[in-house]
C-alpha positions in Angstrom: 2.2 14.7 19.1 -0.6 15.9 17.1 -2.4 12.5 15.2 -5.0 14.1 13.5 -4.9 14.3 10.0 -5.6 17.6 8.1 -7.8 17.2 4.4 -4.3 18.7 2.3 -2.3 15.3 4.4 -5.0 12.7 3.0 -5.2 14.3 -0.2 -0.7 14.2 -0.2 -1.2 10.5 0.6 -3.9 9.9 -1.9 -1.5 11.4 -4.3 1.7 9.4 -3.3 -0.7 6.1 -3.8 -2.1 7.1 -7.1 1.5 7.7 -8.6 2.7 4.1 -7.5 2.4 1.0 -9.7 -1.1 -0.1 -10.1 -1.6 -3.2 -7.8 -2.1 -5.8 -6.4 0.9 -6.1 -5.3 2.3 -9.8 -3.5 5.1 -10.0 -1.5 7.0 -12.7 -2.9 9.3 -14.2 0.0 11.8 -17.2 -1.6 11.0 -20.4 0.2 7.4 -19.4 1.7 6.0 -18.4 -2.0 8.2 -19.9 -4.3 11.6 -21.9 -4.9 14.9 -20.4 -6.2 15.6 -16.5 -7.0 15.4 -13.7 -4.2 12.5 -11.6 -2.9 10.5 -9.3 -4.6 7.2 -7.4 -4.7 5.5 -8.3 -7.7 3.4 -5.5 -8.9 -0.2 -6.1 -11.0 -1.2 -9.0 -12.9 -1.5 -10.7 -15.9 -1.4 -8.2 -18.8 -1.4 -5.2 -15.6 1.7 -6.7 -14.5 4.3 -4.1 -13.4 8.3 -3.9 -12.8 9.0 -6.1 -9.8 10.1 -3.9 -6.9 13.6 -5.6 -5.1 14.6 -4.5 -1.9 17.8 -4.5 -0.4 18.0 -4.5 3.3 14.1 -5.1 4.4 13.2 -8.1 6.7 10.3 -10.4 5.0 8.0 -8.0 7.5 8.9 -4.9 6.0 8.0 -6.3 2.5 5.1 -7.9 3.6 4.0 -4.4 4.8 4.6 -2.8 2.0 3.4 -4.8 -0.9 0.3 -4.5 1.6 0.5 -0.8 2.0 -0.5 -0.7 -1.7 -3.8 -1.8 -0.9 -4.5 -0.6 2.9 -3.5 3.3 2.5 -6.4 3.8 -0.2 -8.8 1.4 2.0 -7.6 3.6 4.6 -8.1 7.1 3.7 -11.6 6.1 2.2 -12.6 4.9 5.8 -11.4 8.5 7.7 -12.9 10.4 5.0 -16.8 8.2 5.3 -16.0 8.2 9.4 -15.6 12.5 8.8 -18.8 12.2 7.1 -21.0 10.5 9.7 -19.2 12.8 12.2 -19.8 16.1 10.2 -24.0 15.2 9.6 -24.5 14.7 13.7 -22.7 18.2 14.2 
């Protein structure tokens, strides 16, 4: 299995996190976070608040990682593309 990650695959994933809701976005897990109503992600905040995102199906895990994916992906493909850069001026 090939793990590296070509310029067009950061650029696809770069893409697919600009298009999603603007965050943050906090898991919202009924009895850890709040009282009464079912789990959600809740998208933005304050006036930038977004549709909540429901889920049927996902474990409190999966939602956790995914309300965090909204934040860590971008993190993310900023580090491999500053790591590439420190790479690319000692070659």
């Amino acid at each position: 299995m090939n793990t590296s990650l070509s310029e067009l695959e950061l650029q696809e994933m770069e893409a697919r996190a600009a298009a999603a809701q603007a965050g943050p976005w906090k898991s919202r897990v009924e009895g850890r976070d709040f009282l009464g109503g079912s789990n959600f992600i809740q998208t933005g905040e304050g006036k930038d608040r977004g549709e909540d995102i429901e889920l049927s199906g996902a474990t409190v895990a999966d939602q956790d990682f995914m309300a965090a994916a909204r934040r860590d992906v971008p993190r993310l493909i900023a580090e491999v593309r500053r790591l590439r850069t420190l790479l690319n001026r000692t070659n």
